[in-house]
N, C-alpha and C positions, 0 to 999 in steps of 0.2 A: 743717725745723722740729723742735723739741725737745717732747718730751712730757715734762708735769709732773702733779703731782699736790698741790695747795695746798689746797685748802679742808678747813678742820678741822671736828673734831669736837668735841661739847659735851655734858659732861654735866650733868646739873641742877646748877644751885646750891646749894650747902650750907646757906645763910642761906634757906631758904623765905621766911622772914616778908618780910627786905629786898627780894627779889627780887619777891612779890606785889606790894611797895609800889612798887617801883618801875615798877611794871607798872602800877597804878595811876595813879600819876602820869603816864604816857607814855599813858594813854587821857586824862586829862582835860586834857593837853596837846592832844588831838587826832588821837593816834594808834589809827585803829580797828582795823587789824591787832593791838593789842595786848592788847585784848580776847581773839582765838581765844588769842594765846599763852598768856593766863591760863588760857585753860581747859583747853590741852594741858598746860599747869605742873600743875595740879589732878589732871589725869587720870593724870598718869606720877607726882606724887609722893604722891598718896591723899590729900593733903590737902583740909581741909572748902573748898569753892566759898565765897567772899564774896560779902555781898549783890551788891557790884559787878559782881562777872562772872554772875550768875546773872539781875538782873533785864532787862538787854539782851534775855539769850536768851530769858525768858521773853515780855518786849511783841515780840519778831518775833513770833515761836510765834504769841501771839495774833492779833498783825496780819495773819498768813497764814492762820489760818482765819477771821478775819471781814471781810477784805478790806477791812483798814481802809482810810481816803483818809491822803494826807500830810497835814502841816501846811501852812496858810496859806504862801508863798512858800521853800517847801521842796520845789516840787515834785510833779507828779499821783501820784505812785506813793506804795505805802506805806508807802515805806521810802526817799522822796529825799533826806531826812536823814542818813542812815546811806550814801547813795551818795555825796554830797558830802563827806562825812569822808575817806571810800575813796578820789576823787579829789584829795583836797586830801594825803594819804597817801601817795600813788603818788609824785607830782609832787615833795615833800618829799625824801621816801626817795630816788628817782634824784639829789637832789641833793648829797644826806648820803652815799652812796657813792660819788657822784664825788668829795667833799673827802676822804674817806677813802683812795680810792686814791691821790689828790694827794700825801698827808701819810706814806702807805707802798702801795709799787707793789703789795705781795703782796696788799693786798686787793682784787685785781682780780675774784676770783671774785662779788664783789657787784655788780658795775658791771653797768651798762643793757650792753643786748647790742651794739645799735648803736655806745656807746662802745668795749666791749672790741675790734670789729671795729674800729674804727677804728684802735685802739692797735696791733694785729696790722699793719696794712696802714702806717702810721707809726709806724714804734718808737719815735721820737723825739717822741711827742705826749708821751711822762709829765714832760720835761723842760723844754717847750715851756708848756706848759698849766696853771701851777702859780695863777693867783687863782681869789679865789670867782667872780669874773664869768664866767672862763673854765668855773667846774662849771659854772654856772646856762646857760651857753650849749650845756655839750656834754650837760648832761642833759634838756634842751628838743629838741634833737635828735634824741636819742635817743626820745622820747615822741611825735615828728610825725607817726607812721603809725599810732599807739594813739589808743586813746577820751580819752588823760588828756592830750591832747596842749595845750602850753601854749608862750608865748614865754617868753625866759629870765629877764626883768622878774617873770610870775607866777610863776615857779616858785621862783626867789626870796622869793617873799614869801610863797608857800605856807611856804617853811621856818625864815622868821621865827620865834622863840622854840619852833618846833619841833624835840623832842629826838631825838636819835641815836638808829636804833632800837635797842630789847635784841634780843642775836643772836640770845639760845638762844630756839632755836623758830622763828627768825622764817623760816627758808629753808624750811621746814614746812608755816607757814601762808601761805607765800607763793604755794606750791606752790598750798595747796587753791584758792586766789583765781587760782590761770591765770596766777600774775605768775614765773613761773617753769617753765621745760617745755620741750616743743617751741614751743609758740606765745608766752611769755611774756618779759616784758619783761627782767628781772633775771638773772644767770645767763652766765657763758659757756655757749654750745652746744657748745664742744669743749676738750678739755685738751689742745690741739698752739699750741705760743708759738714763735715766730720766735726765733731764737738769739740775734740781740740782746737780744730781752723778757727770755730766760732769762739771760743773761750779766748784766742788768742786776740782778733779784732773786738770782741768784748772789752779787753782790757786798754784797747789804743784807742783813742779817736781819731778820724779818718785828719790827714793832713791838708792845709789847702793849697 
């Protein structure tokens, strides 16, 4: 096996402003990880917090010290609203990385683990596996031993008009949510690639 080292690195974006907004837009799409990213954008760049990323944090806050109830069909807990974002999130995202790595094999370091494993043990899945139905199938796979676990049908349609997430940060706040780790979903566990794998990103350059 060949040992690599792919996953890059990211520095803030230069555009603050575009970069909030679009951080914005990718929460009211749906994406609730993009909320923390806001707030680590905020925190590394000194930049003033927007009501946006501020009043989240603060109705948990409260909801955790007064033990609010959820909403009518949202769930007993007091935050099943915000769990179901996170699930509908997870399911997405596994999807939107496996099209990613379909479309350029180097971003494999985003893929569901279960997939990367899969692609180690078949090196010929990257070649093999190339429609959306085939993501939607290998990232429902990937999620059947998880809490977010869905058939390929849902998680499809979780990812309906849901957008690609923003990177920067995101392997971050992935992290703080357990979707990334030893136990987490996202992420290879190891930078050792079968020769073929390597021979294969050998011959591509990574896309931008």
């Amino acid at each position: 096996m060949v040992k690599t080292n792919s996953i890059p690195s990211m520095s803030p974006p230069d555009d603050t402003a575009a970069h909030i907004e679009a951080l914005r837009k990718a929460l009211d799409a749906g994406d609730i990880i993009a909320l923390i990213q806001a707030e680590q954008f905020v925190q590394e760049t000194g930049i003033n917090a927007p009501d946006w990323v501020l009043k989240p944090l603060e109705d948990t806050m409260v909801g955790v010290l007064t033990q609010r109830r959820g909403s009518k069909g949202k769930g007993n807990s007091a935050f099943g609203s915000l769990r179901k974002c996170l699930v509908r999130t997870v399911r997405a995202s596994a999807y939107h990385y496996v099209r990613a790595w379909q479309n350029d094999p180097h971003r494999y370091y985003d893929l569901p683990i279960q997939t990367f494993e899969q692609w180690r043990k078949e090196p010929t899945l990257w070649q093999s596996y190339r429609k959306a139905s085939d993501a939607a199938r290998l990232a429902s796979t990937s999620l059947h031993s998880t809490e977010y676990l869905a058939n390929a049908s849902t998680v499809r349609r979780a990812a309906y008009l849901f957008p690609f997430p923003m990177m920067w940060g995101r392997e971050e706040a992935e992290a703080k949510l357990g979707l990334r780790g030893p136990k987490g979903i996202f992420g290879p566990k190891t930078d050792q690639l079968e020769p073929q794998i390597a021979s294969l990103l050998a011959k591509r350059s990574p896309k931008a």
